[in-house]
py3Dmol code that shows the C-alpha trace and the ligand (Angstrom):
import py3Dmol

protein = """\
ATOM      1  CA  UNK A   1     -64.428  48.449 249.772  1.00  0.00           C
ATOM      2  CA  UNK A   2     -64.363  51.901 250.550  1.00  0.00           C
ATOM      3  CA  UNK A   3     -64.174  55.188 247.963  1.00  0.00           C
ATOM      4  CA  UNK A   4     -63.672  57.633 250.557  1.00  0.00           C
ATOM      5  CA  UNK A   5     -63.650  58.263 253.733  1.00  0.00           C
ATOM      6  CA  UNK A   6     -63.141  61.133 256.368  1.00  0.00           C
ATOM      7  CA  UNK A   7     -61.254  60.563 259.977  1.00  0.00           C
ATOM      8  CA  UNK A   8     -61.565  64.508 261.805  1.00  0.00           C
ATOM      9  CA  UNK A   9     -58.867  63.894 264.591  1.00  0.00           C
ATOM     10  CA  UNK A  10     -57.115  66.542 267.201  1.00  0.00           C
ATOM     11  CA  UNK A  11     -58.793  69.349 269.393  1.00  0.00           C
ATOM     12  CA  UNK A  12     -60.268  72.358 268.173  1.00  0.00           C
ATOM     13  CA  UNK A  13     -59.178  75.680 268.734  1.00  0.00           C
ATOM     14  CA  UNK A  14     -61.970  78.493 270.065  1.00  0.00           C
ATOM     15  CA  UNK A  15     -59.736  81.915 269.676  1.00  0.00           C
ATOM     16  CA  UNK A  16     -60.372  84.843 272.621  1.00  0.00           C
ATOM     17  CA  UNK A  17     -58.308  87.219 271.075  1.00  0.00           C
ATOM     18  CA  UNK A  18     -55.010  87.199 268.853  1.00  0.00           C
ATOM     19  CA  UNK A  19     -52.725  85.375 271.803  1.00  0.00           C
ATOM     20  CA  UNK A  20     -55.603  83.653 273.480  1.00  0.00           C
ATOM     21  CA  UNK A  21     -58.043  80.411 272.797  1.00  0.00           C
ATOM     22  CA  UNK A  22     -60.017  77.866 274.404  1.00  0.00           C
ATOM     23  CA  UNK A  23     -59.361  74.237 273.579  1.00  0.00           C
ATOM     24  CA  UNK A  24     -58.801  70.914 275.327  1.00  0.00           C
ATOM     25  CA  UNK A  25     -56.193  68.420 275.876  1.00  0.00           C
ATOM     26  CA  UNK A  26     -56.896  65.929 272.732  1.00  0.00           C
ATOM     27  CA  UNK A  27     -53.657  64.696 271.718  1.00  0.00           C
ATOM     28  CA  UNK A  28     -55.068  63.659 268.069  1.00  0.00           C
ATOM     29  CA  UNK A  29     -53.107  59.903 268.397  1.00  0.00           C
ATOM     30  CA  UNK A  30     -56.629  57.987 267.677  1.00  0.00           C
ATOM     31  CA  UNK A  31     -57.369  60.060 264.553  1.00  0.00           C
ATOM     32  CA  UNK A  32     -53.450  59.222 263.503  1.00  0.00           C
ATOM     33  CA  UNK A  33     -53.943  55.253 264.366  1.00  0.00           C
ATOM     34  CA  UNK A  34     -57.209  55.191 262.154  1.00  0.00           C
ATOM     35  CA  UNK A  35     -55.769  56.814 259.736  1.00  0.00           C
ATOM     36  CA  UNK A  36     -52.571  54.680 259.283  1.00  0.00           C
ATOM     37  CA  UNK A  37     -54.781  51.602 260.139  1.00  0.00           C
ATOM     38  CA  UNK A  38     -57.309  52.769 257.072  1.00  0.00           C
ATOM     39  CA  UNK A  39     -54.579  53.165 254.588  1.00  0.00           C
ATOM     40  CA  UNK A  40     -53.586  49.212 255.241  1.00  0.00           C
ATOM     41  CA  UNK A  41     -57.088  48.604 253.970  1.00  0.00           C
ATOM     42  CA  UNK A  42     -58.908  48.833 250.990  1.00  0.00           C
ATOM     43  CA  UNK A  43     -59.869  52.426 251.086  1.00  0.00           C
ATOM     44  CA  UNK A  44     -59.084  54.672 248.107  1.00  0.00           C
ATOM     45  CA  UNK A  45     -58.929  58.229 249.701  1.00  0.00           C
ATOM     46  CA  UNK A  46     -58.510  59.520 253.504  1.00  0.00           C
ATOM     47  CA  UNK A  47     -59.405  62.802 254.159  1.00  0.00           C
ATOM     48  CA  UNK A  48     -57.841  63.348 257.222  1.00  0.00           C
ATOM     49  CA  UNK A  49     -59.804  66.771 259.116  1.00  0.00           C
ATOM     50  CA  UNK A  50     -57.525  67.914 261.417  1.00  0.00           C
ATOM     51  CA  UNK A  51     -57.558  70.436 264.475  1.00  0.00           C
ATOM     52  CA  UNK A  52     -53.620  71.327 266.025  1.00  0.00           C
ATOM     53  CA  UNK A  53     -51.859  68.181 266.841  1.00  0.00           C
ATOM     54  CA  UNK A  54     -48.448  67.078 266.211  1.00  0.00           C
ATOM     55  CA  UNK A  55     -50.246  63.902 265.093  1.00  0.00           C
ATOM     56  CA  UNK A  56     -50.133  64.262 261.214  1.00  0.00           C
ATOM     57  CA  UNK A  57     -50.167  61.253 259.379  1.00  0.00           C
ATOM     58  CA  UNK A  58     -48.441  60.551 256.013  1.00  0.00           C
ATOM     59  CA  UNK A  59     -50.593  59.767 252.468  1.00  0.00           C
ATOM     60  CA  UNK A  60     -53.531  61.011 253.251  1.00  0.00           C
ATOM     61  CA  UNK A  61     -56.103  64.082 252.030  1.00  0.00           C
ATOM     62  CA  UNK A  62     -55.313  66.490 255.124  1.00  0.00           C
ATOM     63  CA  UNK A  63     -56.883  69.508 255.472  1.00  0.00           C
ATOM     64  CA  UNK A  64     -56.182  71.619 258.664  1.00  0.00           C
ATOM     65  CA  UNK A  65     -58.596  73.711 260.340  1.00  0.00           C
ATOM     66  CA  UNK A  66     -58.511  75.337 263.709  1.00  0.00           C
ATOM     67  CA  UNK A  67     -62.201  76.011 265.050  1.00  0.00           C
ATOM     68  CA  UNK A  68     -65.285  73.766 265.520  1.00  0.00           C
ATOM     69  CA  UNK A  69     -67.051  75.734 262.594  1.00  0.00           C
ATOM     70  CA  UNK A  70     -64.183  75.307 260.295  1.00  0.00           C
ATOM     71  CA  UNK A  71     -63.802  71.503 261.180  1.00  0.00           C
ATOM     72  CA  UNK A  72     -67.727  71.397 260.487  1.00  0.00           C
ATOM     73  CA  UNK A  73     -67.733  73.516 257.542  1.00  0.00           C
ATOM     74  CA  UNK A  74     -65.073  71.152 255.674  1.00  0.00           C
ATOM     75  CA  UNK A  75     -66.460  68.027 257.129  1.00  0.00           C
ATOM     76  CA  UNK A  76     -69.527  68.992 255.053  1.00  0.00           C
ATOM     77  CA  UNK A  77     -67.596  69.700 252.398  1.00  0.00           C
ATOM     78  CA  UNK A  78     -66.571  65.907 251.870  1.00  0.00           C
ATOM     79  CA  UNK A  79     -69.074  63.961 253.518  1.00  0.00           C
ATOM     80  CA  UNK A  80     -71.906  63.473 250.444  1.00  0.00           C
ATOM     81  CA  UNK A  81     -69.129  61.125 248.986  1.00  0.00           C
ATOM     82  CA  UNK A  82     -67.677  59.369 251.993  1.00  0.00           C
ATOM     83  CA  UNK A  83     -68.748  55.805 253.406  1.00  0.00           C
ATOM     84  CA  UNK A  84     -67.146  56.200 256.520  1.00  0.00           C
ATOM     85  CA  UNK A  85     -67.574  59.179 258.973  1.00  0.00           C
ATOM     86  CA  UNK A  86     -65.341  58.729 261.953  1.00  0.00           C
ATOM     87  CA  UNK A  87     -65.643  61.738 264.594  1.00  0.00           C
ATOM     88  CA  UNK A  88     -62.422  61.486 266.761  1.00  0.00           C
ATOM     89  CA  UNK A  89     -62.254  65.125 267.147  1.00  0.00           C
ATOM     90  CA  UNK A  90     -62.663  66.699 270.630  1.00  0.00           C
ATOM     91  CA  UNK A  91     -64.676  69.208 268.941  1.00  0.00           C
ATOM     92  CA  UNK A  92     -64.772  72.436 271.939  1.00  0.00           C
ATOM     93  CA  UNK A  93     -68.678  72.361 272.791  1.00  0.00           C
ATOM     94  CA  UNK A  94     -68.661  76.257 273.463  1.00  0.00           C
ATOM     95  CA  UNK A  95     -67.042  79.420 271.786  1.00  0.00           C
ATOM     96  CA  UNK A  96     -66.193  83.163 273.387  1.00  0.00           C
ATOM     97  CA  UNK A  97     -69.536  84.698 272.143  1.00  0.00           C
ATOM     98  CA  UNK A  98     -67.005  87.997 270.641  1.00  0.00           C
ATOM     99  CA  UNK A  99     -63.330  87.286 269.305  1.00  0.00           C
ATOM    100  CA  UNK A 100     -61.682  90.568 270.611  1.00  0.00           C
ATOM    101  CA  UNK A 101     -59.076  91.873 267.740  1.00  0.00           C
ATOM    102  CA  UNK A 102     -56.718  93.533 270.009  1.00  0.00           C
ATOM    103  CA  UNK A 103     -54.829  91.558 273.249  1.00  0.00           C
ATOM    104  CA  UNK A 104     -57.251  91.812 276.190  1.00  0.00           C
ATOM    105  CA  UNK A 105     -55.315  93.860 278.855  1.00  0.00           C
ATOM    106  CA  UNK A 106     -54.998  93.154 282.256  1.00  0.00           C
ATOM    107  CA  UNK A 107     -57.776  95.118 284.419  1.00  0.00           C
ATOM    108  CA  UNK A 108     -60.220  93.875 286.697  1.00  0.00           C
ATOM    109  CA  UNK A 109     -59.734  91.322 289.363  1.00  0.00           C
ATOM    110  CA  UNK A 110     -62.734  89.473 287.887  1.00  0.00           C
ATOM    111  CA  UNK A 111     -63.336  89.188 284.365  1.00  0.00           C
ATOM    112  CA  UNK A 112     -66.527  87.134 283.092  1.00  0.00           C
ATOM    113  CA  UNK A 113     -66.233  85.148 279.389  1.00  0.00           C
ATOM    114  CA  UNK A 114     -69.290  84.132 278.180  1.00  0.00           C
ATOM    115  CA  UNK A 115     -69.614  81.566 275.931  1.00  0.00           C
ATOM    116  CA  UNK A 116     -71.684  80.321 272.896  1.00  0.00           C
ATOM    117  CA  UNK A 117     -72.290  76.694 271.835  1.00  0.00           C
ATOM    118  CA  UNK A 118     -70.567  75.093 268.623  1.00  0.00           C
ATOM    119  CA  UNK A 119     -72.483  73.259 266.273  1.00  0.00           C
ATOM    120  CA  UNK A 120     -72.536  69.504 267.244  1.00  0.00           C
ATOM    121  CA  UNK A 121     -71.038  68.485 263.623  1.00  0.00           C
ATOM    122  CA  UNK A 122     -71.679  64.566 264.727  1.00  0.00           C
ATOM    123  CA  UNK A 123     -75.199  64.789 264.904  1.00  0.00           C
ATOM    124  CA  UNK A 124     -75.743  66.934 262.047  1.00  0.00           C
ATOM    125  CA  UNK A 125     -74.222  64.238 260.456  1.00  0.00           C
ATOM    126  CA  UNK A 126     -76.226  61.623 262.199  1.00  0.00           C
ATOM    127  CA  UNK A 127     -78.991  63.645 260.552  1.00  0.00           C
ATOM    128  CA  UNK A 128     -78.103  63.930 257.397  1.00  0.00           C
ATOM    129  CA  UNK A 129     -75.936  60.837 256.387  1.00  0.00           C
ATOM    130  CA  UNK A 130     -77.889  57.924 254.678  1.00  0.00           C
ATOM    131  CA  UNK A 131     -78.011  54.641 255.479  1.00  0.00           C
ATOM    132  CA  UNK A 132     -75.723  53.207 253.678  1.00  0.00           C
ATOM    133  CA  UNK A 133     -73.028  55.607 255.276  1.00  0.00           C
ATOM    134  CA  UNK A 134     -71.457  54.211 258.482  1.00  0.00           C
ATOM    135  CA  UNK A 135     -71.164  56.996 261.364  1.00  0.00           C
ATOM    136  CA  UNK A 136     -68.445  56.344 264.296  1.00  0.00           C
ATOM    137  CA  UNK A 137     -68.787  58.879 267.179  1.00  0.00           C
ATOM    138  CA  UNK A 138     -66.628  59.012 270.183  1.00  0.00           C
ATOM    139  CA  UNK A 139     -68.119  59.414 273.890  1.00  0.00           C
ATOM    140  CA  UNK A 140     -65.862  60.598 276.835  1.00  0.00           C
ATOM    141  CA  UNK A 141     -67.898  60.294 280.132  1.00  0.00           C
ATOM    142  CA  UNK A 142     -66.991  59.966 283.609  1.00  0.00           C
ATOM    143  CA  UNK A 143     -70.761  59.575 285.562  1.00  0.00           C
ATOM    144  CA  UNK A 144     -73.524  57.097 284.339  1.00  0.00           C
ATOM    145  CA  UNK A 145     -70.961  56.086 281.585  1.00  0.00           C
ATOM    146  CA  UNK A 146     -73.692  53.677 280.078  1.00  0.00           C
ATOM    147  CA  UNK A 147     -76.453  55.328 280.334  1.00  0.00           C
ATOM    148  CA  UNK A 148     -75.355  58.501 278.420  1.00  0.00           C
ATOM    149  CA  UNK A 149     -73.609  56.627 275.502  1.00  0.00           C
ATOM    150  CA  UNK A 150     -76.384  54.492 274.751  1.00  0.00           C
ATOM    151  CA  UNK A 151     -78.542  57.871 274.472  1.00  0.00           C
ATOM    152  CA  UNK A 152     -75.648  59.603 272.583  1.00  0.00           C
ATOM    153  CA  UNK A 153     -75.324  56.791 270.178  1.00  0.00           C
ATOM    154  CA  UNK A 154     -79.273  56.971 269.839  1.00  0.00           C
ATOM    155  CA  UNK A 155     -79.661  60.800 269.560  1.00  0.00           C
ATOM    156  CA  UNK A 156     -76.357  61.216 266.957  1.00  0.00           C
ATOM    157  CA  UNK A 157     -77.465  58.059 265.168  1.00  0.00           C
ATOM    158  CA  UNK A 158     -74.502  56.326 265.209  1.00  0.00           C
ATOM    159  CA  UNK A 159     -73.378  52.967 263.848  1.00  0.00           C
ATOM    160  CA  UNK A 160     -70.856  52.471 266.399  1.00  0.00           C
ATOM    161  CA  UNK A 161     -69.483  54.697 269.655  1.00  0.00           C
ATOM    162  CA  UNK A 162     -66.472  54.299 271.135  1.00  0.00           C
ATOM    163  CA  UNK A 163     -66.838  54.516 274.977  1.00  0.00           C
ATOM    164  CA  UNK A 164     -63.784  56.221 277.387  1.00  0.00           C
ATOM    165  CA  UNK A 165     -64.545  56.015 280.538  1.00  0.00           C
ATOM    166  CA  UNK A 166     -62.138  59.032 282.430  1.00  0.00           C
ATOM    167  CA  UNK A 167     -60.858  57.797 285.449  1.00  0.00           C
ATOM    168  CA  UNK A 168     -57.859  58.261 287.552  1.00  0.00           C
ATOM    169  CA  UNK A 169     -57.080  54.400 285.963  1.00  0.00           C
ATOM    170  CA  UNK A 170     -58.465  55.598 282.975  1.00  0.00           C
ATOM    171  CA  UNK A 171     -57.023  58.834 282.142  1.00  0.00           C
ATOM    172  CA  UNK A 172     -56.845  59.209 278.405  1.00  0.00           C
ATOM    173  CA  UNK A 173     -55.560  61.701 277.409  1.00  0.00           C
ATOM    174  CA  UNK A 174     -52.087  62.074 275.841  1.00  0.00           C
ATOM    175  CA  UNK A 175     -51.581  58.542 277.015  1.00  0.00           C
ATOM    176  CA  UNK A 176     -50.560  55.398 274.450  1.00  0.00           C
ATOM    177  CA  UNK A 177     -53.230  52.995 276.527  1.00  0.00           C
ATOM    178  CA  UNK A 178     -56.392  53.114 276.727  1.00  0.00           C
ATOM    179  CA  UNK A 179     -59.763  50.852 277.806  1.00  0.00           C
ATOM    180  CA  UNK A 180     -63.036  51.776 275.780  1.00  0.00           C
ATOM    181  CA  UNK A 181     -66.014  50.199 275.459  1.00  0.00           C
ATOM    182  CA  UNK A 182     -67.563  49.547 271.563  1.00  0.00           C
ATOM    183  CA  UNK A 183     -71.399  50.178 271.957  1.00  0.00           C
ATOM    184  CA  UNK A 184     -74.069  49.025 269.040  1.00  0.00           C
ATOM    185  CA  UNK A 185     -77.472  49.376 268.261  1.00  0.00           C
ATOM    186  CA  UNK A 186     -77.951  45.774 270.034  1.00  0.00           C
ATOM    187  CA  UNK A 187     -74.554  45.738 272.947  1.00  0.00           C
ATOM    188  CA  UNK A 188     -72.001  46.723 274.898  1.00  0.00           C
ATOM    189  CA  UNK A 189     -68.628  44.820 274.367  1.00  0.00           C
ATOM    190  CA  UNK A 190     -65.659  45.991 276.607  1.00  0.00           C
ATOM    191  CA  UNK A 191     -62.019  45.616 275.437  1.00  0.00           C
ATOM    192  CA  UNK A 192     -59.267  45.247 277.470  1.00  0.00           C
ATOM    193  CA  UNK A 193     -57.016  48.139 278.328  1.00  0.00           C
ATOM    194  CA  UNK A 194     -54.616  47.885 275.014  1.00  0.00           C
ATOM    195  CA  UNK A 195     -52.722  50.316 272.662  1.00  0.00           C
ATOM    196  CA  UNK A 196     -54.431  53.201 271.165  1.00  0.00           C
ATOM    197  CA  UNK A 197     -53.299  51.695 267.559  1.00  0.00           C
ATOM    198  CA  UNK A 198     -54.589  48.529 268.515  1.00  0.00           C
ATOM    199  CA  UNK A 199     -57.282  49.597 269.083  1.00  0.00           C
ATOM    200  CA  UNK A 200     -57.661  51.772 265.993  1.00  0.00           C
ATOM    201  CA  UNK A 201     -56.896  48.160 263.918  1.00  0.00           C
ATOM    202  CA  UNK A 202     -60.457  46.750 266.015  1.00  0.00           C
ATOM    203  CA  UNK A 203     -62.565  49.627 265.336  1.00  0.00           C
ATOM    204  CA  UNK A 204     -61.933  49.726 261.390  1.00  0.00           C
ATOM    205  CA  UNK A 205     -62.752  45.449 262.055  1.00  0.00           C
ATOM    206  CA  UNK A 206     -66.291  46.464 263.696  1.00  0.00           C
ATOM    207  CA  UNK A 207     -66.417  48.863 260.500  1.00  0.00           C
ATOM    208  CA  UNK A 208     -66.190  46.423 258.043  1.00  0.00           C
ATOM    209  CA  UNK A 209     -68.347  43.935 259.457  1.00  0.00           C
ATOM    210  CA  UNK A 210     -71.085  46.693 259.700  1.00  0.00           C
ATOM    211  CA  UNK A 211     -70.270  47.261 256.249  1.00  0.00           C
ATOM    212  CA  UNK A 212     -70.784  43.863 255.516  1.00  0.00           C
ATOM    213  CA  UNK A 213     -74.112  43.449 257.501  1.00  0.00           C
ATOM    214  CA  UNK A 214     -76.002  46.777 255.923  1.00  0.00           C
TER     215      UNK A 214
END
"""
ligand_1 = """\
29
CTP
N -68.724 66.200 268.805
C -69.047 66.942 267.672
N -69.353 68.262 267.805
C -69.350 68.857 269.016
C -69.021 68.103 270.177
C -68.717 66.772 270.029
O -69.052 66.398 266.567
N -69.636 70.141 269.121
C -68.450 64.749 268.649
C -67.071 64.299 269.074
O -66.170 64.301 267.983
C -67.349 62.883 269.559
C -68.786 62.935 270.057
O -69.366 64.102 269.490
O -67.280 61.942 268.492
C -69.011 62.937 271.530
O -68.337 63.959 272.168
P -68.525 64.172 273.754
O -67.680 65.357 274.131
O -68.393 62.906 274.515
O -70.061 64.494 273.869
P -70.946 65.737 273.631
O -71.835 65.453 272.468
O -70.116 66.993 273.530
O -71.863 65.744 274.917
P -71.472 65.970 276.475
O -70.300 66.940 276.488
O -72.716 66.519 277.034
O -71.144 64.618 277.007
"""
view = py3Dmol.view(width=600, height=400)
view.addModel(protein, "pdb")
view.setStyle({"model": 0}, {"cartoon": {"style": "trace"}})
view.addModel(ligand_1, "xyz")
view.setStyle({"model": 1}, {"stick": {}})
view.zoomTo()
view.show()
């Protein structure tokens, strides 16, 4: 059903200077379930994005990057000719404004970082994808969890979001379980708290039947 399509999966990594980065604690095992759940379908060529995860599925296009503007860079690389678009990267929202080329030594007690923003890659994709190209964004929200999807699956126009809610019951990350919510244009469906490659097998389902409807 589907030439191509591109899964971006793991963290990203921000570097400070040549020992030191800022990243997050993604373990990349939802990119690896949708991709081993895609290649049971009829889908032609994965290109599998990936940040630094020990998460590396077999049989796919994988291309490795490390930073939010390489990950962005090569997601626009392939996107023109993909039908699917699933963001399950936890792209780092902000960058060290200067990469320092030599170690930062030890000085001060205080030392201040300042940060720039990354490129939001999933809603420059929400803006430039066409319609019959089906986007899948992930949210990971702990206040107001419904409120800010619904706006984040309006404002990346999105197909689908997939919904953590990060709890102490909840807690996500690194973990083999996990509850999400699936929210669409027109609902909210919860799931119960399952597998994270079971639930990889129900999101490419709600991807097909999308398919099917457009
Ligand atoms: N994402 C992205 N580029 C970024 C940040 C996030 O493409 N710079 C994508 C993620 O891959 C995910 C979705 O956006 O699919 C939502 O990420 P999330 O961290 O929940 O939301 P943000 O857009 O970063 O907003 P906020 O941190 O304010 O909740």
């Amino acid at each position: 059903m589907f030439e191509s399509v591109i899964i971006a999966s793991g963290p990203t990594i921000e570097p400070i200077d040549p020992v030191r980065f800022i990243s997050n604690r993604s373990s990349g095992k939802t990119g690896f379930h949708l991709a081993n759940e895609a290649k049971k379908r009829e889908i032609d060529e994965i290109i599998f994005i990936t940040g630094p995860t020990n998460y590396i599925p077999s049989d796919v296009n994988l291309v490795h990057v490390d930073t939010a503007i390489s990950m962005r860079d090569n997601i626009l690389t392939y996107f023109k000719e993909a039908g699917v678009i699933i963001m399950a990267a936890a792209v780092s929202d902000y960058r060290s404004s200067e990469y320092c080329h030599e170690k930062i030594k030890k000085g001060n007690d205080r030392v201040i970082l300042e940060l720039v923003k990354n490129p939001d890659i999933l809603k420059e994709i929400g803006e430039k994808k066409s319609d019959d190209q089906i986007l899948v964004g992930f949210a990971a929200e702990t206040t107001n969890i419904f409120k800010n999807a619904k706006e984040k699956f309006e404002r990346k126009n999105l197909d689908l979001l997939v919904l953590n809610e990060i709890s102490k019951e909840n807690p996500v990350f690194n973990e083999d379980l996990n509850q999400v919510f699936f929210i669409y244009k027109n609902g909210i469906i919860k799931l119960d708290k399952m597998s994270k490659m079971e639930i990889a097998v129900l999101i490419w389902d709600e991807i097909f039947k999308i398919a099917e409807q457009t």
